[in-house]
Backbone as JSON, one array per atom type, in Angstrom:
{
  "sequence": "XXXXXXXXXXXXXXXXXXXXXXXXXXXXXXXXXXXXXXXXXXXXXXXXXXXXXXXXXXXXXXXXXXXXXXXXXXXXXXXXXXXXXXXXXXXXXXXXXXXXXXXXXXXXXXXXXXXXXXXXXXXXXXXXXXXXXXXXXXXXXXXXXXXXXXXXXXXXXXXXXXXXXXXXXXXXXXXXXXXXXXXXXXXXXXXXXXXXXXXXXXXXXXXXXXXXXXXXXXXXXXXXXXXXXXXXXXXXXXXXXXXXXXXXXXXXXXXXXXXX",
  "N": [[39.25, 28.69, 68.45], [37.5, 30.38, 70.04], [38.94, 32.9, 70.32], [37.6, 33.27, 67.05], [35.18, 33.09, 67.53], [35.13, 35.8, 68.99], [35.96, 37.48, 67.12], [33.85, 37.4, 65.67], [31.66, 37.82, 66.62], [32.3, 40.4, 67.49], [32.64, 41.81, 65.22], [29.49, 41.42, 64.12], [28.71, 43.63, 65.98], [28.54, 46.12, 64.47], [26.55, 45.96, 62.86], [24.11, 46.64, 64.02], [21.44, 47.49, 63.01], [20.56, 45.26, 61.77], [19.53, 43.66, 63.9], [16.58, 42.04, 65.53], [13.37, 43.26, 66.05], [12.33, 44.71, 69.1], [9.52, 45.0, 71.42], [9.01, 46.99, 74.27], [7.22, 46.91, 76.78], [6.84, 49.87, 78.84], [4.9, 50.77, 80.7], [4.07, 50.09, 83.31], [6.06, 50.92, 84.71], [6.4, 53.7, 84.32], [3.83, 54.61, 84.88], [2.45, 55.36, 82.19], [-0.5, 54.83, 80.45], [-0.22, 52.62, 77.9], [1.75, 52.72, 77.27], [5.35, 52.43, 75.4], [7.98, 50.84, 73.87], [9.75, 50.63, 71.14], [12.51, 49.07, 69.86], [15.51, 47.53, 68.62], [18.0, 47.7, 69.91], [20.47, 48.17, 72.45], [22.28, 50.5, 74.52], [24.65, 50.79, 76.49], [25.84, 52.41, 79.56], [29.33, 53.59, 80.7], [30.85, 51.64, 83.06], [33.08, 50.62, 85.76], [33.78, 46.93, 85.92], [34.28, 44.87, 88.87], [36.87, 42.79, 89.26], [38.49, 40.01, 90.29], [41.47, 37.55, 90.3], [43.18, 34.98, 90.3], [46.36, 33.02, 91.02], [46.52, 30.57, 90.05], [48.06, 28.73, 88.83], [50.1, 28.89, 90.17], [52.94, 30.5, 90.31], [53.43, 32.67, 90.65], [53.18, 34.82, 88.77], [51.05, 36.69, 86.41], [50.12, 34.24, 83.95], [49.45, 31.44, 82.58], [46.14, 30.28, 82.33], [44.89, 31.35, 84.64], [42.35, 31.84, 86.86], [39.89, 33.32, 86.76], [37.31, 36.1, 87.75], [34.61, 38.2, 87.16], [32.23, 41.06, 88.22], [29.66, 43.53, 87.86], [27.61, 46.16, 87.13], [25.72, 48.35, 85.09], [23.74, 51.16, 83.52], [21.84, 51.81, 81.84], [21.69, 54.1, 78.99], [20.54, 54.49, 76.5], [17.68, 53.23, 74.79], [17.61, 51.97, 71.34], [16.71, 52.09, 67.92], [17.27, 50.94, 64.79], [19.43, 53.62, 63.82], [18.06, 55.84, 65.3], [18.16, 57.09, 68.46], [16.49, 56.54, 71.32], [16.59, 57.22, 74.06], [15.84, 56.78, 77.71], [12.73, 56.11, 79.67], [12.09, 59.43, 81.85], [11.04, 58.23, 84.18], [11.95, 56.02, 85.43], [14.89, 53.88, 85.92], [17.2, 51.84, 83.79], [18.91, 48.97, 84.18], [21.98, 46.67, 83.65], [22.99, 43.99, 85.3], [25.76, 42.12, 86.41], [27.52, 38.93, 86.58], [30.28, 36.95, 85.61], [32.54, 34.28, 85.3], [36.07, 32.48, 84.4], [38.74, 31.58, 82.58], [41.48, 33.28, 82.63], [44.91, 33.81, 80.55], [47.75, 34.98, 79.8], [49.53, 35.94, 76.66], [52.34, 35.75, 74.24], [53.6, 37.89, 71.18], [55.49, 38.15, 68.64], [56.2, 40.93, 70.33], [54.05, 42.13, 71.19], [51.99, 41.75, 74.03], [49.15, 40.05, 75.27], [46.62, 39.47, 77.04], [43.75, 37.44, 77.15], [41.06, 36.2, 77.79], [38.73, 33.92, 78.71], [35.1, 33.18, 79.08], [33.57, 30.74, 81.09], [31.25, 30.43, 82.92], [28.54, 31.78, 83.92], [25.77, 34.38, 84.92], [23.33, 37.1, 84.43], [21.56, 39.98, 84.3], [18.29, 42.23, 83.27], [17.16, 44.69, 84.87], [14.56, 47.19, 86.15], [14.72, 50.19, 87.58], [12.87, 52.38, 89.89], [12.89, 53.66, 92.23], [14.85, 56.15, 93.72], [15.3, 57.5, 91.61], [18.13, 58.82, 89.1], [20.1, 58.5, 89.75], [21.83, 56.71, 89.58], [22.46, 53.95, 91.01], [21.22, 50.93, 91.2], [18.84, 49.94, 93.19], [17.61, 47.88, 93.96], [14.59, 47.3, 92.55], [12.97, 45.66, 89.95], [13.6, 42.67, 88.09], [13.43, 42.44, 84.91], [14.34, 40.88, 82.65], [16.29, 37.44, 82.27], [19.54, 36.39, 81.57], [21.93, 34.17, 80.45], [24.87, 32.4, 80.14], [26.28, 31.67, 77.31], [28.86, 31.13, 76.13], [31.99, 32.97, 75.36], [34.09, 35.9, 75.6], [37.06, 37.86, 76.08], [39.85, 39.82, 74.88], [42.56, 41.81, 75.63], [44.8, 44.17, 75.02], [47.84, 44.51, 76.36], [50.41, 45.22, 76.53], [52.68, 48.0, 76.96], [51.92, 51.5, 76.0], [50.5, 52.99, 73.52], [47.89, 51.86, 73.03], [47.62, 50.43, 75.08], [45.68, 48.4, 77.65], [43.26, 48.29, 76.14], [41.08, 46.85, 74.42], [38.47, 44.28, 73.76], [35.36, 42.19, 74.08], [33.29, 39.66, 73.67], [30.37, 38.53, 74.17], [27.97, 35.84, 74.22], [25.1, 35.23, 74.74], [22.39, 33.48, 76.43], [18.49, 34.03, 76.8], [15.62, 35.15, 79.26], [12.79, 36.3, 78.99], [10.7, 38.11, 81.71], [7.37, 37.97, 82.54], [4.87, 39.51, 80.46], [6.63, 42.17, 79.26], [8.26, 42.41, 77.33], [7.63, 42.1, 74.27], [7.04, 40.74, 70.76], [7.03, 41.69, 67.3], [5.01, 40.56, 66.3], [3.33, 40.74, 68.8], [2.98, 39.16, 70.4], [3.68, 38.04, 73.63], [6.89, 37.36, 74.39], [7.77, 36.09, 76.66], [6.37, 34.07, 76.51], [7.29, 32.32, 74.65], [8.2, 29.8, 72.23], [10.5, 29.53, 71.11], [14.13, 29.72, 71.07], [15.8, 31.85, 72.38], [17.87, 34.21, 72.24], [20.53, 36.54, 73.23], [23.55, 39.64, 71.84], [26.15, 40.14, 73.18], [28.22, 43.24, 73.27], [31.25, 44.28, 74.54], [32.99, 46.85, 74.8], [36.63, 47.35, 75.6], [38.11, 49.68, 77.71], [39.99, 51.0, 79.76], [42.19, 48.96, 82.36], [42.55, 48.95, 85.81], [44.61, 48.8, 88.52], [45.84, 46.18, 87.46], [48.19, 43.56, 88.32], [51.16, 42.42, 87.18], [52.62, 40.22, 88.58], [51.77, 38.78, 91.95], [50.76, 38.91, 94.91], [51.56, 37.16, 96.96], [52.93, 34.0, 96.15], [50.51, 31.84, 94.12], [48.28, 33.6, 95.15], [45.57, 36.14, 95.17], [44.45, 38.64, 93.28], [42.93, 41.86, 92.93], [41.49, 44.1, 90.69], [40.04, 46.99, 88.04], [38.11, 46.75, 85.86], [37.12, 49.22, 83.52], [35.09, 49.53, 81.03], [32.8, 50.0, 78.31], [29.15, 49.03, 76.44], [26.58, 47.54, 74.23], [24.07, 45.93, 73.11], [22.37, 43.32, 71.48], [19.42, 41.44, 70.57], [18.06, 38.14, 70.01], [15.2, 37.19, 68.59], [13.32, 34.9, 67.49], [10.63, 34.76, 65.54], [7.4, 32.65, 65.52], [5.73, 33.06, 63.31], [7.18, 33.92, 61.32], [9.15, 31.97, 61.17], [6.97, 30.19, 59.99], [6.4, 31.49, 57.42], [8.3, 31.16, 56.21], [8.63, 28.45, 56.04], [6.2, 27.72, 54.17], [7.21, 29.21, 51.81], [9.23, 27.13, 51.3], [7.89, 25.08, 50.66], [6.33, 26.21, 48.57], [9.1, 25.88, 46.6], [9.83, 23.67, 46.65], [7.4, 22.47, 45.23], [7.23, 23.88, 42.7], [9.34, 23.11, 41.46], [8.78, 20.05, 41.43], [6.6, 20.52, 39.64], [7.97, 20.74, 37.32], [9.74, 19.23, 36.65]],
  "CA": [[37.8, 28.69, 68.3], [37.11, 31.41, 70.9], [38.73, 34.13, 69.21], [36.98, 33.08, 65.7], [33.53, 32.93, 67.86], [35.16, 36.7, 69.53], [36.22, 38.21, 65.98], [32.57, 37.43, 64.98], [30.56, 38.85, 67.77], [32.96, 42.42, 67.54], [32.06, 42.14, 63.79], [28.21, 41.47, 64.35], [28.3, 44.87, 66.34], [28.44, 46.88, 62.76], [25.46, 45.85, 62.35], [22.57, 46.65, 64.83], [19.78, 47.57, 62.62], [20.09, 43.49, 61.63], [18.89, 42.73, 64.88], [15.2, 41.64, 65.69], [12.87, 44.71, 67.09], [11.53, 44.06, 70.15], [9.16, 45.88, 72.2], [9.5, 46.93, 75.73], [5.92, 47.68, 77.22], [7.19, 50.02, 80.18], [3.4, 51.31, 81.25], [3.78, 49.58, 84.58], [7.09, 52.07, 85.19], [6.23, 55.48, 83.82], [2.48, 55.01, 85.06], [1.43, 55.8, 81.61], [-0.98, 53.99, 79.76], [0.11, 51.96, 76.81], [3.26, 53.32, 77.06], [5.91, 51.18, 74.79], [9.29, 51.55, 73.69], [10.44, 49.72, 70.0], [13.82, 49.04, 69.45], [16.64, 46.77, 68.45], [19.62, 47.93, 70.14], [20.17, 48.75, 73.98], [23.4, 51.17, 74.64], [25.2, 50.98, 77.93], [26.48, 53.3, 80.31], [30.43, 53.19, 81.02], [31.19, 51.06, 83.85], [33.51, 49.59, 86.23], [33.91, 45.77, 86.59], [35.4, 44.75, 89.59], [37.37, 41.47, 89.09], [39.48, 38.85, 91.12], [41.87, 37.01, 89.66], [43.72, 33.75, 90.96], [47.57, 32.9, 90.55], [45.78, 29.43, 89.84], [49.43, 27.99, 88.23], [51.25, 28.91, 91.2], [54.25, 30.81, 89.53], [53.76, 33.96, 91.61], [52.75, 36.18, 88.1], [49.86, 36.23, 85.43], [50.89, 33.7, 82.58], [48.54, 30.86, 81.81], [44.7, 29.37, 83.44], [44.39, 31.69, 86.16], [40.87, 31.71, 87.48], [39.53, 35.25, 86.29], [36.35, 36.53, 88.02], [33.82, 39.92, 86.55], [31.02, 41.51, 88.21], [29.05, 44.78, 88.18], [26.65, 46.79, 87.37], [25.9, 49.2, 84.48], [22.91, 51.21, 83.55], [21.09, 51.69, 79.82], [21.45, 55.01, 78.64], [19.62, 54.34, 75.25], [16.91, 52.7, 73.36], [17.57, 52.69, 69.89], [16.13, 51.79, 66.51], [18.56, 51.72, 63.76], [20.34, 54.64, 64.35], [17.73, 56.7, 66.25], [18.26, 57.28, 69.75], [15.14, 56.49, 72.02], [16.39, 57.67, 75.31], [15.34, 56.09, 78.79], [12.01, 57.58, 80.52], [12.81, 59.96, 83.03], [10.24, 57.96, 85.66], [12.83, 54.9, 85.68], [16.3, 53.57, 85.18], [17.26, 50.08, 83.65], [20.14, 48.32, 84.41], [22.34, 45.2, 83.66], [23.7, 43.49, 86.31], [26.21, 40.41, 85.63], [28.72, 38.27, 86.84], [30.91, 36.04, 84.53], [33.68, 33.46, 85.4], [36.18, 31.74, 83.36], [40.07, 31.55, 82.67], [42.08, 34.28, 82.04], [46.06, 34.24, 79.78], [48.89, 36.38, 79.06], [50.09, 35.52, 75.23], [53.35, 37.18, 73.84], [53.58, 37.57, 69.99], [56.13, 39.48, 68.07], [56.46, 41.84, 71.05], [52.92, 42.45, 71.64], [51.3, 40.98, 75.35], [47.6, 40.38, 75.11], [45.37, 38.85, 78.41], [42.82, 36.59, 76.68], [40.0, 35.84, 79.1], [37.75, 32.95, 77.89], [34.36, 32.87, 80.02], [32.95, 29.18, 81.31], [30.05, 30.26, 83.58], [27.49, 33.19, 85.04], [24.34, 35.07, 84.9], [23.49, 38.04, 84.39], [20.2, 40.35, 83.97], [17.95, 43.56, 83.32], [16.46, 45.64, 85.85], [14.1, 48.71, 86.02], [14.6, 50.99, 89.22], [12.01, 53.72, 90.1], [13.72, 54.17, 93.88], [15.66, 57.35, 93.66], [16.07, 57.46, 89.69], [18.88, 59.59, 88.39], [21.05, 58.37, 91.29], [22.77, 55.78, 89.04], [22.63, 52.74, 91.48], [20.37, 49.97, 91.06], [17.91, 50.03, 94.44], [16.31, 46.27, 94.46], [14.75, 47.1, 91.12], [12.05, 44.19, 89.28], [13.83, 42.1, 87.16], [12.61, 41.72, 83.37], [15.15, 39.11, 81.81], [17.37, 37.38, 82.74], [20.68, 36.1, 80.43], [22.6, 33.37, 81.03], [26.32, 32.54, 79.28], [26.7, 30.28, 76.25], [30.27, 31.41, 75.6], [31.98, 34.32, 74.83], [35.5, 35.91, 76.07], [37.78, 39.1, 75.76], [41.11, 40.1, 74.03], [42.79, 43.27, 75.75], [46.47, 44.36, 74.75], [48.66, 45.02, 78.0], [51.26, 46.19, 75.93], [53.03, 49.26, 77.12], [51.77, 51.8, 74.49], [49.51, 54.1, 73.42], [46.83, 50.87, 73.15], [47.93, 49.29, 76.25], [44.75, 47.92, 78.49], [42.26, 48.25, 75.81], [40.54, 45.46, 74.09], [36.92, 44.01, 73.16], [34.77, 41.44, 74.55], [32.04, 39.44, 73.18], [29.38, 37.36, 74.6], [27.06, 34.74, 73.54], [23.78, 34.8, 76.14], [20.99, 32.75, 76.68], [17.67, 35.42, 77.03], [14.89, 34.86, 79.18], [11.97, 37.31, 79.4], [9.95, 38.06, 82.51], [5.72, 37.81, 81.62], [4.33, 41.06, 80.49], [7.37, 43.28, 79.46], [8.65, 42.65, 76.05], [6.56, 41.29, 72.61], [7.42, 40.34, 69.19], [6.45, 42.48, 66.13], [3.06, 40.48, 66.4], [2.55, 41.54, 70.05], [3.12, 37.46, 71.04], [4.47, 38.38, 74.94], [8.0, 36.8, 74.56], [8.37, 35.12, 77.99], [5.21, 32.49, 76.37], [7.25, 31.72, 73.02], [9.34, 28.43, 72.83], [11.98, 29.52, 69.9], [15.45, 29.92, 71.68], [15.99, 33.43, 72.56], [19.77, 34.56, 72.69], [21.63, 38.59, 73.18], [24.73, 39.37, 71.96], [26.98, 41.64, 74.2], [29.78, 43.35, 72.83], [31.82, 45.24, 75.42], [34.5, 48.02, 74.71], [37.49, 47.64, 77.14], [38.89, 51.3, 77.78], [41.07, 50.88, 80.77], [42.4, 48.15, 83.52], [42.89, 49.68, 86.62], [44.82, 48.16, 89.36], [46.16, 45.34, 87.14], [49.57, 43.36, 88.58], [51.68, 41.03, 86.88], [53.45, 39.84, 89.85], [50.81, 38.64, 92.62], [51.89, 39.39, 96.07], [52.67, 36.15, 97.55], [52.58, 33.07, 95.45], [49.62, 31.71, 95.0], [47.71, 34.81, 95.91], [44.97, 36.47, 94.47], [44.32, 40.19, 93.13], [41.81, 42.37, 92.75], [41.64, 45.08, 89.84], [38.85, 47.21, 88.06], [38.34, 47.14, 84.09], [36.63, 50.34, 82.89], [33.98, 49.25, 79.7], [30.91, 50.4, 78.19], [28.8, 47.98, 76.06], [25.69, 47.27, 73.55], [23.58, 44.33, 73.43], [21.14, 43.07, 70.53], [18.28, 40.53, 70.89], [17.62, 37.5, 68.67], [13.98, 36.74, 69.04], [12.94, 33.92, 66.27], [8.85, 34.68, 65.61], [6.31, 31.65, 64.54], [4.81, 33.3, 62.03], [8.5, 34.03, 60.51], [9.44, 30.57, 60.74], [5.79, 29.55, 58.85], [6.33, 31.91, 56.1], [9.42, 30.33, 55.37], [8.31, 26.74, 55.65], [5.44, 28.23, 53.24], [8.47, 29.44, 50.88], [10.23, 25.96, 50.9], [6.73, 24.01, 50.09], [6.29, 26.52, 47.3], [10.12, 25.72, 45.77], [9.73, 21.98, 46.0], [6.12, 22.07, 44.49], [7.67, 24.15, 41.82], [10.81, 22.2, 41.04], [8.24, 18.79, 40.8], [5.76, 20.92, 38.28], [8.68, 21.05, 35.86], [10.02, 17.36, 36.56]],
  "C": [[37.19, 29.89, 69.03], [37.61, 32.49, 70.67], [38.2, 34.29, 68.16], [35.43, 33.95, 66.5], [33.74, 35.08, 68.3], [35.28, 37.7, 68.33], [34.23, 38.73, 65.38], [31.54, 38.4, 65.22], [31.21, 40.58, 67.61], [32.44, 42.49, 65.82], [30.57, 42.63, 63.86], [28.02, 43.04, 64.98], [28.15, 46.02, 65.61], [27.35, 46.96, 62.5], [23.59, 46.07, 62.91], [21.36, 46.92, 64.29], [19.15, 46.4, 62.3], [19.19, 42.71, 63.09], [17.41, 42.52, 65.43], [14.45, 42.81, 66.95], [11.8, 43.87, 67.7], [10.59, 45.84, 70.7], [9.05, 45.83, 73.45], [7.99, 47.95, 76.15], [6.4, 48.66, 79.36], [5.88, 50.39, 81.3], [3.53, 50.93, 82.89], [5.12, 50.67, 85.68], [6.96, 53.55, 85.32], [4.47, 55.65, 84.28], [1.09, 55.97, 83.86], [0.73, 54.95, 80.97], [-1.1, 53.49, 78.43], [1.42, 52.48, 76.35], [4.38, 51.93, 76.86], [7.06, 52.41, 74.41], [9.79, 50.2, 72.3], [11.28, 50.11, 69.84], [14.44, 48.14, 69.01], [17.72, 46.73, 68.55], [19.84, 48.52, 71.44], [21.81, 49.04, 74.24], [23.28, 51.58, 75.78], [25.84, 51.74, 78.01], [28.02, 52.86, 80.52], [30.34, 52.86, 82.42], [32.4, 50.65, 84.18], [33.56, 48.22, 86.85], [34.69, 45.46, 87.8], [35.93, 42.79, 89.19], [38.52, 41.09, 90.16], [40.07, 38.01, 90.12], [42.98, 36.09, 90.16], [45.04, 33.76, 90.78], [47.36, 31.04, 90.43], [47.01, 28.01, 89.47], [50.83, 27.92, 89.34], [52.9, 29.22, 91.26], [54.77, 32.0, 89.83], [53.32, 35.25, 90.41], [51.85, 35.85, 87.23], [50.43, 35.67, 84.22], [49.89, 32.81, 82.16], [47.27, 30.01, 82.7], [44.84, 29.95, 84.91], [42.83, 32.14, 85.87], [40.97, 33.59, 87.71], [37.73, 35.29, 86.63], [35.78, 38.15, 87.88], [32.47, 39.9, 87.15], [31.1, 43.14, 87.98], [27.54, 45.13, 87.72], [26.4, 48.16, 86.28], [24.42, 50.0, 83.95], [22.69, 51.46, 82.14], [21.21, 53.4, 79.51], [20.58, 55.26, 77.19], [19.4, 53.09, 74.64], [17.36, 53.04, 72.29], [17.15, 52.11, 68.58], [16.6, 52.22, 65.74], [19.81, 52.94, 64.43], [19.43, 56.26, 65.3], [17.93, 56.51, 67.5], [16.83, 57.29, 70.84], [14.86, 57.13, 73.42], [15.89, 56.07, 76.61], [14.06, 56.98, 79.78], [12.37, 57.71, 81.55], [12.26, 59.24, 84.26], [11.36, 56.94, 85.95], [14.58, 54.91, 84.94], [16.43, 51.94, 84.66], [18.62, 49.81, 83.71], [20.33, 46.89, 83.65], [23.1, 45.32, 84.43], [24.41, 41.82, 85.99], [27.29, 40.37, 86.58], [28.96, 36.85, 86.06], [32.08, 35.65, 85.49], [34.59, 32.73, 84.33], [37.86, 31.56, 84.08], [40.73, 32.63, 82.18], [44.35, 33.53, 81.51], [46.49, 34.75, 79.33], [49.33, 35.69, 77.71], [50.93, 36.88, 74.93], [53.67, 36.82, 72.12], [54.24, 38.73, 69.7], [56.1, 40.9, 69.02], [55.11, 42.75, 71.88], [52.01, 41.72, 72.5], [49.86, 41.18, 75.36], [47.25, 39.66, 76.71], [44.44, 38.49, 77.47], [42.1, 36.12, 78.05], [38.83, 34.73, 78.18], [36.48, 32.61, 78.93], [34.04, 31.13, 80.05], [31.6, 29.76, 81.89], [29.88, 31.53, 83.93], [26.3, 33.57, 84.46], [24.36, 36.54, 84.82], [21.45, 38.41, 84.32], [19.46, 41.96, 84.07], [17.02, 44.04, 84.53], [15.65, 47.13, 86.08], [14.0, 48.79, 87.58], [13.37, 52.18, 89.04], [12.39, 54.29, 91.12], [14.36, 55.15, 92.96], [16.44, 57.36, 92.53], [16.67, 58.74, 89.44], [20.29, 59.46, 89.61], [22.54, 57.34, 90.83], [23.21, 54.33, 89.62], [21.38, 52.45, 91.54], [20.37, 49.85, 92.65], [16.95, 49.2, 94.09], [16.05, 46.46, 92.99], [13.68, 45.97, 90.87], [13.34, 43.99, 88.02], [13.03, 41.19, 86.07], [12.62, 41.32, 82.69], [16.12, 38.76, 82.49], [18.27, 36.54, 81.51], [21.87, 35.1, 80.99], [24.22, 32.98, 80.06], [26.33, 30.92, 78.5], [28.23, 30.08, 76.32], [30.75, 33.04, 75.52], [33.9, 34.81, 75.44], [35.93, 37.35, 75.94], [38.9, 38.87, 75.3], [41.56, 41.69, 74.31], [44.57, 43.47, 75.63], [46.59, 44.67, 76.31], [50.02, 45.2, 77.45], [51.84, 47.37, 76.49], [53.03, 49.97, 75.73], [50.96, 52.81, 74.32], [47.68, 53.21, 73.3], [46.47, 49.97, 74.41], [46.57, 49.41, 77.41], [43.24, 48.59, 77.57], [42.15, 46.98, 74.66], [39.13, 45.43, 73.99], [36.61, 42.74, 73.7], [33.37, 40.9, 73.95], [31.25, 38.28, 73.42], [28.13, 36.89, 73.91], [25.95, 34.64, 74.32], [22.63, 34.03, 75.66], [19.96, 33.58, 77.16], [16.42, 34.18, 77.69], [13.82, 35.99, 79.8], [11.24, 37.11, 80.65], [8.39, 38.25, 81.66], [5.37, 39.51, 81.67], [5.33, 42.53, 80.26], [7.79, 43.34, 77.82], [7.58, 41.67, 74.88], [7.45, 41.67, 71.53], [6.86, 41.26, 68.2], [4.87, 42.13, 65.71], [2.15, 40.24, 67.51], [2.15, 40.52, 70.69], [4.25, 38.44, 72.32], [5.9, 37.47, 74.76], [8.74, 36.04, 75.51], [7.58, 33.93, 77.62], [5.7, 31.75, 74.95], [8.28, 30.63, 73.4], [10.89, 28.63, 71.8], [12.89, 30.12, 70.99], [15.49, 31.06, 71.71], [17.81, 34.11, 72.57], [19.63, 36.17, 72.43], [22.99, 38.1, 72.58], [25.26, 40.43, 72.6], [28.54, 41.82, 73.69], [30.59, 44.72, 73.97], [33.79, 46.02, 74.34], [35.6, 47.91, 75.94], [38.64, 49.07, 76.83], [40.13, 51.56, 78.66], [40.8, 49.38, 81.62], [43.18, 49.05, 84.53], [43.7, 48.86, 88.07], [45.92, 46.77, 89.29], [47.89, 44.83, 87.72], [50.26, 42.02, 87.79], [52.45, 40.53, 87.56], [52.27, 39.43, 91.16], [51.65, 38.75, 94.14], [52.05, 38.25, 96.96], [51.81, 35.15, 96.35], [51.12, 32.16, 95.7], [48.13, 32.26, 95.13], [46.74, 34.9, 94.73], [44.99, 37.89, 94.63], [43.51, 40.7, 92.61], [42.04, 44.08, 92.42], [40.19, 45.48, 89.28], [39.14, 47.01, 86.26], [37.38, 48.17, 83.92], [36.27, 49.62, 81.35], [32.76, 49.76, 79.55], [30.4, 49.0, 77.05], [27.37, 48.34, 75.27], [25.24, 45.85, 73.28], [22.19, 44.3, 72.31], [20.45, 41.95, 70.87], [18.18, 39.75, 69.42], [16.5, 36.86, 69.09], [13.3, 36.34, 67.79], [11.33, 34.17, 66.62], [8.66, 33.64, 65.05], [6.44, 31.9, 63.7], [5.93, 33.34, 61.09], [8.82, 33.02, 60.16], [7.97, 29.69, 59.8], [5.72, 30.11, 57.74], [7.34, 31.32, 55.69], [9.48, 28.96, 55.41], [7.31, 26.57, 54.32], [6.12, 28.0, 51.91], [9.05, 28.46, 50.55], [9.26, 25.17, 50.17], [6.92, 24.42, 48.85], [7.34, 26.28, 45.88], [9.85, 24.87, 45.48], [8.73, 22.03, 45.56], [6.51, 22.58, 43.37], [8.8, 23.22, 41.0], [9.86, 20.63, 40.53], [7.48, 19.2, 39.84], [7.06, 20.3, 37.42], [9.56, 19.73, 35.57], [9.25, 16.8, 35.74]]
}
């Protein structure tokens, strides 16, 4: 079920102009007035996660339900709309900041060793810095959503190879806006609407750094980095969207009984 739900989400990333344009009123950052930013697609900076990872089975090497922990810290290098590029203004930086928990497993198939990581729990969220912008670390920062974990997981070969420690990741979030930062296409503030909000996050895994399959005493725990960058779309259900298409259903069934 969790690779089906992981196949889906790396699919869904094909597709970013499908995803619901939001707007991002930054005016309160850049000190200009009515200054906005429309998009539907927010492209991350490459990062390192740092992670911990348990010997949870007690077998002394990584094989099955060890307790796999991810944080960090990555910053936005572009807005984008469809396929234009929007940039970030130069007065600020925005960040995501997350930490995820779950289970991590080695699987061996026809000669090829994967690590499957299946999240259970964490938080995560966006941040605009103005402190010492172009510096690349998040300095305190206002936070202007925050994202919480439905589901979601990774799939990285560990293969010795020319593929070996790369892989894809794809999360399921729960979105919740701060007041006064993002609106809907009919300029409804998005922290006051009640339709379910969800992101999806699809991470690239490029390298594991550090990684051991052997833990150094039984038991033990170890601590490695994964190298990823990432993109994240917004699903933000409008009213008025959902009343034109209740509209649309009246109009079928009133049609369908005319001709009864």
């Amino acid at each position: 079920m969790k690779k089906l739900l992981l196949a889906s989400l790396i699919t869904s990333a094909s597709f970013a102009a499908s995803a619901d344009v939001v707007t991002f009123d930054d005016s309160s950052f850049n000190l200009t007035a009515g200054s906005k930013v429309v998009f539907d697609f927010i492209d991350f900076d490459t990062d390192k996660a740092n992670v911990t990872q348990t010997d949870s089975d007690n077998n002394g090497n990584i094989t099955v339900n060890e307790a796999f922990s991810e944080e960090g810290v990555t910053d936005i290098v572009n807005f984008k709309m469809g396929t234009t590029q929007l940039g970030v203004d130069a007065a600020y930086e925005v960040f995501y900041k997350y930490a995820f928990s779950g289970i991590a497993t080695t699987t061996d198939v026809n000669g090829k060793r994967t690590l499957d990581v299946t999240f259970n729990a964490g938080t995560s969220g966006l941040y605009v810095d103005t402190a010492n912008v172009g510096n690349g670390v998040l300095d305190g920062g206002t936070q202007i959503a925050s994202l919480g974990l439905n589901e979601g997981g990774c799939s990285i070969d560990i293969t010795p190879g020319p593929l070996q420690n790369k892989g894809f990741c794809g999360l399921d979030l729960n979105l919740n806006f701060s007041a006064g930062y993002f609106f809907d296409q009919n300029g409804v503030d998005l922290s006051t609407t009640a339709n379910a909000k969800s992101a999806t996050l699809i991470v690239t895994v490029q390298d594991i750094l550090g990684l051991n399959f052997d833990y150094p005493v039984v038991g033990g725990t170890q601590n490695f980095q994964i190298q990823h960058d990432g993109n994240m779309t917004f699903n933000v259900p409008e009213p008025a969207s959902v009343a034109i298409l209740g509209l649309g259903l009246l109009g079928f069934a009133g049609a369908r009984r005319s001709k009864a």
